[in-house]
Structure formats: structure tokens, C-alpha cells
N, C-alpha and C positions, 0 to 999 in steps of 0.2 A: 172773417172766418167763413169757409166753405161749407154750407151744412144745405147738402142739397137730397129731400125725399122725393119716395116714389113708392105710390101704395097701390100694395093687391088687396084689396075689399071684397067682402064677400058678395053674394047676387044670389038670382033666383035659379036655380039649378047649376048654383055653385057655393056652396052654405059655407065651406071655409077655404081659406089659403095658408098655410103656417108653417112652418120651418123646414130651413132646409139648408144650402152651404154654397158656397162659390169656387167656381174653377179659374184661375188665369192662363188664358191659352197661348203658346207660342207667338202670336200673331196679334198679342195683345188684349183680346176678346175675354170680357170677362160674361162666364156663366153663372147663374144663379138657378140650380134647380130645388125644386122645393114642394110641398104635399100640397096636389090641387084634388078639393071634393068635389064630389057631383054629386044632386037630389040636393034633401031639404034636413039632413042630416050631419052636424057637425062632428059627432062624439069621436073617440079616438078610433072606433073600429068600423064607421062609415066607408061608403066607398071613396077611393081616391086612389090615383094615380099622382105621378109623377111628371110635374111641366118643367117648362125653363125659360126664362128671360135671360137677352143677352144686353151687353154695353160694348159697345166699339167706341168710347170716349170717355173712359174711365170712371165710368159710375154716374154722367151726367144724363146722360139720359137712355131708356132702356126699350128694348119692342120682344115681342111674344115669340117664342118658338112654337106655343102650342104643348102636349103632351109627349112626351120623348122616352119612356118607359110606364104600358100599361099593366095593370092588375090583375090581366087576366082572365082566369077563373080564381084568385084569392079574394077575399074580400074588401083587404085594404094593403096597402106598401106608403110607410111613409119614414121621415126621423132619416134623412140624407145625409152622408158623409162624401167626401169626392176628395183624392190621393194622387198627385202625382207618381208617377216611378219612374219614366224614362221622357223624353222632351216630346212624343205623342203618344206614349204609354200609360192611361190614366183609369183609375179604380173605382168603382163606387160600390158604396153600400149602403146597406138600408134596412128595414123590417119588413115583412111582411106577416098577417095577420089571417088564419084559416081558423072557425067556428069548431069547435070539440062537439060531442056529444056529452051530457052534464054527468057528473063523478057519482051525484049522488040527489038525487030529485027534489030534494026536498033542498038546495045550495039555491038563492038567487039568483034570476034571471040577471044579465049584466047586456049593456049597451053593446061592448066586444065582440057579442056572440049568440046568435039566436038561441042555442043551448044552453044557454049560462054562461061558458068563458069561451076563451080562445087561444089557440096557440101564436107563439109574437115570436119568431126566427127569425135570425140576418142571415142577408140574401147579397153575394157578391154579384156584379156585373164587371167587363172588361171591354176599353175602346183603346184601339190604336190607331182614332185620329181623331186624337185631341178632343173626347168628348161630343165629337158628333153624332156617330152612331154608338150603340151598345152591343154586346154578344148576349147571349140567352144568362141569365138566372144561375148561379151555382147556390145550394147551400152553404152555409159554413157551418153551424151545428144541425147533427141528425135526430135531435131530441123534442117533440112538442111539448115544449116546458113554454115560460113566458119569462124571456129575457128581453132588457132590455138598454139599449144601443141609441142614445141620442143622438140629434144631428150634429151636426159638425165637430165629429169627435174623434177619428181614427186619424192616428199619426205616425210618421215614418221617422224611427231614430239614427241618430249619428252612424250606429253599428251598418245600416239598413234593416234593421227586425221594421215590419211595419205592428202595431199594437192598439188594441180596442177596449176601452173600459166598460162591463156590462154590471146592470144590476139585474139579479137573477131571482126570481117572486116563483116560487114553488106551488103548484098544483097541491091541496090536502083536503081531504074528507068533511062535507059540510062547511068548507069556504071556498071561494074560488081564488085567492092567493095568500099564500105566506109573505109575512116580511122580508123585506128583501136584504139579500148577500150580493156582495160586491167579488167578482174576479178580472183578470184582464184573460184576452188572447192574444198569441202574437203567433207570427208569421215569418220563418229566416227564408221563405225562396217564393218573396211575390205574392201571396195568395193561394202558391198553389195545395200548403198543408198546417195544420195549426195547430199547436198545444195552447193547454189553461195553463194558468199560475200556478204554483206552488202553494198559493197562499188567496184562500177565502176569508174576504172577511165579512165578520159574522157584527151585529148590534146587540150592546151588552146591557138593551133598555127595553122592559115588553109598552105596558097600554100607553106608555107620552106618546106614542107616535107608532100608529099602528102599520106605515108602511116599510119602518127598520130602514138599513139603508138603499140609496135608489138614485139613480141618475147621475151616474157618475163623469168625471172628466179627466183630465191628466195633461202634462207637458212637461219635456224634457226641461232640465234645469243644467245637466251639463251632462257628458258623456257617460250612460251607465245609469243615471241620477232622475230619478222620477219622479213628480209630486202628486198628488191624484187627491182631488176632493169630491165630496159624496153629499147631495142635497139630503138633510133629515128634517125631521119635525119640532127640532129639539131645542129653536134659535139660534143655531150656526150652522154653517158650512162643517162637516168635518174632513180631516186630512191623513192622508199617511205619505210615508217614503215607501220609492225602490231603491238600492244601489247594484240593481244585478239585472236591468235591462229588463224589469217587469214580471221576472219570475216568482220574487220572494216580496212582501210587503212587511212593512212595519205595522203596527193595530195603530187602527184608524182614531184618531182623536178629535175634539172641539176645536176647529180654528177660532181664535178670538178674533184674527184680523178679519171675520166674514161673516156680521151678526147677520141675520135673516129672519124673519117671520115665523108665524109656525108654519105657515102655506106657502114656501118661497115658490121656486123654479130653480131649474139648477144655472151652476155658474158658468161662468165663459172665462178662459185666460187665453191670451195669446202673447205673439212677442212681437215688436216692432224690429222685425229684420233688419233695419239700417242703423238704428240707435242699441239694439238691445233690451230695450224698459220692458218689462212684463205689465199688461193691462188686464184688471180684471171687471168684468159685465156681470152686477148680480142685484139681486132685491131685498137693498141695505137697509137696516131696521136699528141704529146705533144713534138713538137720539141724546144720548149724553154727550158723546164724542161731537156729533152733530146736530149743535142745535135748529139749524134751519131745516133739516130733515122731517119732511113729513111725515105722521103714522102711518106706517103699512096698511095700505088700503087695497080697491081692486083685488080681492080674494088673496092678499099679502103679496100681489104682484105688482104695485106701485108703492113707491117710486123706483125707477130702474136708477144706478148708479154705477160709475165709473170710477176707479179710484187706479195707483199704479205702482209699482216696484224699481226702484233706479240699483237696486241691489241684488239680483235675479233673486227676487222672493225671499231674501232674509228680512227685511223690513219692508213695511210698506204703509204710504202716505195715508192715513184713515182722517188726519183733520183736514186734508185739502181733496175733499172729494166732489166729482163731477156730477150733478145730476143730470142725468139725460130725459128723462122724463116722469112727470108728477102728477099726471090728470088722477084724480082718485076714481074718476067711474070708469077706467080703463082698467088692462093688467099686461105688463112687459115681461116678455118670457122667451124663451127658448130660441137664444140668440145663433147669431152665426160670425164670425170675426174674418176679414180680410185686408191687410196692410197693403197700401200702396205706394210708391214713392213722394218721399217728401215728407212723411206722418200723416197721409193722408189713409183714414179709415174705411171703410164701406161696413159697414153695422146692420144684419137685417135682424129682427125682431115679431112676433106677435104681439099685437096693438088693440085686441078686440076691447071691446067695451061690457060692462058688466050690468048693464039696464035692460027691462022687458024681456028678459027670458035669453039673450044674449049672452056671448061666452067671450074671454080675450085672447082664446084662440081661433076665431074665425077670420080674422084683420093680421095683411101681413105688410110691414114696413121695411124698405131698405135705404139708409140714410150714408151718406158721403160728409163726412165730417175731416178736420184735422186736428190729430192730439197736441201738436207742440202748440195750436192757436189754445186750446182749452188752456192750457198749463201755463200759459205765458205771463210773466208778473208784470 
């Protein structure tokens, strides 16, 4: 079996490296751009820009571009998505992250934002060749609210809408965010105009889990047909439907098929384009089902787990699950998913460790694996 790593670790006037997404370029070339910090500051709203490593031999071995979209005058841009639309017409987005003045004086100081918080807007970019260069910055929402847009999360449907699942933590009076609501946006011409959904959803649970819902994900399941799960506090993943191309949603409920911690990370689903199988990336906590399953350890971010759907997501395999990784003083999170020919995977991941005042998102891993060798009886 092919399970070949490659780590970005942090250093000294570089405190973290963590998530971000990959591009497959006409010519073969896969990119991998992803949140690189600078200083001695990891937290979510440190500085950081935006680098990339490339592969010209399919995930075996990798070399540095360098930084390839800066920050600016924002304080931070990170949390990378990257879109095809035309054979050198390719998308990106991301967050960026500007300091507020604080609502109310007596709210917490926050890591985000020397005032207390921060505003967290996505930020489109546009390359028409193939990811080399970028064009300047557009907004896509005009509001300094704090929404948020995981990495590797924007996706182009059958129709062509392209659509982005956000969790949306409101600004209020003596706190610096509300729980969070879940919407999608989508896009019928390219990026160039967007509406919300129809349908916010809202968490129907206040103190278990003071973040409500947040970090959402989604994939198409068949023309029309949407699945979208939402990391909570609550021991599961929860889920809903679309069947109208992201406008309308179903209320979001408890997946049983995706126990989780109370501190998970959110999930990852992808499809293996040549076979079909749906695979999902998350931090499984189902030790009945699984007894050789370790306790959710690493701030409930270990063990990471793999498991997979041969029925696009109407059943899925929960007694023959994959562990991908079990160190308990680590934490596996906030993945990124690329299928290559053959079942071959490319898996990147945050891998930091949880000792000495360390975090498990400063460590960032990209692993080259094959699903049919995991599965193989």
C-alpha cells in the first residue's frame, strides 16, 4: 500500500501551517495552497498569508512556491477552497479576517482582534492560468458579520450553480458571538453574483454546546440533491437535505452514522470519481460499534477515522472503519480531500500536538494513500 507523507511543521517565525485545498492542473501539477503564519503567534487571527506547494509526480514528492496570495493590510486570510470552471479558469476562496472596534467595553478581549473581535468575510480571487497567478480580491458578502467558510468546501453542481456552505456566529451585546446558523450561497454565472438560501438553519439546543451550529460541509448526492452536515457539540455530526439545488433545506438533524466528541472538527466527504464510493474524514467517538477505537483524545481531535458509502450515502460501513490516525497527544482536523487515479488519495490534514502549550493546528500533513488497498479483504 502507497502511504507516502510530507510535513509542513511549524518553526521560528513561522508558528503554524494548516489547512487549505488542492488544485489538479491541466498539465498534471497538483497544488496544494494552504494558511502559512508568520511571528510567534498561532491563534486563528494571527498573521498569515497564503502559500503553496506543488507535485509534478502525483503526490510523491513536493517543493515550495513560496507565498502566492498576501494579506495585505488584513490581518489574516486563511480556510482555502480552489474551483475549477473552465480547463484554465480556476477560483479561489477564502476568508479574510479585519479587527473591529469592540461593541461594548466591558465584551472580552479575543485573540481575533486587538479590540475584542473581528470581522471573518470570504474573499473570491480569479486565475486564468491554471492557478498560477491570481487577480485582486473581490468580496462576496458586504457585511462585517463573522461568517464562516471552511477549507476545502466550495463546490460546482451538475446544473453548474457553484455553492458554499457558511456558519454564520452573529455579532450581540456583551459577547463577542452568537451561536451559530448555518446557510448556503450559490452562484448561477461564475462568481460573478450570489444569493442566500431560502432556508437558515437555526440549533434547537441553547448551554450543551455554546457554539450551535458551525462548520458546515455538503456534496452533491445526485442532480438537484444535496447532503450538508454541520459539526455541533452534541456527539454527532448533524445533517440535512436539499432537493432544489441549495435553495431550500430540510431541519437539520443528529446523523447517527457520525458519532463525534464534544470537541470534534468538522467533516470531510468526498467521492472517488472512478468508482463512485462516497468517503468520509472525521473524528469518530463510536466505541460500541468500534471496539478497538480509542477515546477521543487530543482536545477530541484524535483519533481521525475513515469509514465509506458503496450506496451514495444511504448506508454506510461504520463496523469496518479506517483509522488513520491515533497518537492521543496530537489532534487531526480540518482536512482537505483529493482523488487520484487508481483510488489513490492525497489527504492533507492538521497534525499539531497537544503538549507544552502547543496547539494541533500548527502541524500540517499531506498523505498519499490508496482506498481500495485500506478495504481490501
Amino acid at each position: 500500500m502507497s502511504d507516502i507523507t510530507f510535513d509542513l511543521n511549524h518553526g521560528p517565525g513561522n508558528a503554524r501551517n494548516s489547512e487549505g485545498a488542492f488544485l489538479r492542473t491541466a498539465s498534471g501539477r497538483i497544488r496544494f495552497v494552504y494558511s502559512r503564519y508568520t511571528g510567534n503567534d498561532w491563534h486563528d487571527g494571527a498573521t498569515a498569508d497564503l502559500a503553496e506547494v506543488c507535485s509534478d509526480d502525483d503526490g510523491e514528492t513536493w517543493h515550495a512556491r513560496g507565498v502566492v496570495v498576501s494579506r495585505g493590510d488584513a490581518a489574516n486570510i486563511m480556510s482555502v477552497s480552489l474551483l475549477r470552471i473552465a480547463p484554465d479558469d480556476v477560483r479561489m476562496f477564502y476568508l479574510e479576517k479585519r479587527p473591529l472596534v469592540r461593541r461594548n467595553r466591558n465584551a472580552p478581549k479575543s485573540a481575533d482582534g486587538a479590540d475584542g473581535c473581528s470581522s471573518c468575510v470570504p474573499m473570491m480571487r480569479r486565475s486564468a492560468d491554471d492557478g498560477e497567478t491570481w487577480s485582486e480580491a473581490e468580496r462576496i458578502i458586504p457585511f462585517d458579520e463573522y461568517y464562516i467558510l471552511n477549507n476545502d468546501r466550495v463546490i460546482r453542481l451538475a446544473s453548474g450553480r457553484i455553492i458554499m456552505p457558511f456558519g454564520h456566529h452573529r455579532f450581540r451585546t456583551g459577547r463577542s458571538l452568537c451561536a451559530g446558523q448555518v446557510f448556503t450561497l450559490y452562484s448561477d454565472d461564475n462568481g460573478n453574483s450570489w444569493r442566500e438560501s431560502d432556508t437558515v438553519l437555526c440549533p434547537n439546543f441553547q448551554a450543551e454546546s455554546i457554539w450551535g451550529f458551525q462548520e458546515p460541509g455538503m456534496i452533491e448526492l445526485a442532480p438537484g440533491h444535496l447532503w450538508l452536515w454541520i459539526r455541533t457539540g452534541l456527539g454527532y455530526q448533524f445533517s440535512s437535505h436539499s432537493c432544489d439545488d441549495g435553495v431550500t433545506w430540510s431541519a437539520a438533524v443528529p446523523d447517527l452514522n457520525f458519532p463525534s466528541p464534544s470537541f470534534p472538527s468538522p467533516m470531510s466527504v468526498k467521492r472517488d470519481p472512478e468508482s463512485g464510493i462516497l468517503y468520509a474524514v472525521w473524528n469518530g467517538a463510536d466505541r460500541q460499534l468500534h471496539p478497538l477505537l480509542p477515546h477521543p483524545q487530543g482536545n477530541g481531535r484524535s483519533p481521525l477515522v475513515m469509514i465509506r458509502s458503496l450506496d451514495n450515502g444511504r448506508t454506510w460501513e461504520r463496523k469496518r472503519p479506517v483509522l488513520l490516525e491515533t497518537d492521543p497527544e496530537r489532534g487531526y482536523c480540518y482536512t482537505a480531500m483529493e482523488f487520484l487515479p487508481g483510488g489513490e488519495l492525497l489527504l492533507a490534514y492538521c497534525c499539531g500536538r497537544q503538549l507544552d502549550g502547543c496547539n494541533n493546528l500548527q502541524d500540517l500533513k499531506i498523505r498519499k494513500l490508496n482506498v481500495n488497498e485500506l478495504w481490501k479483504d
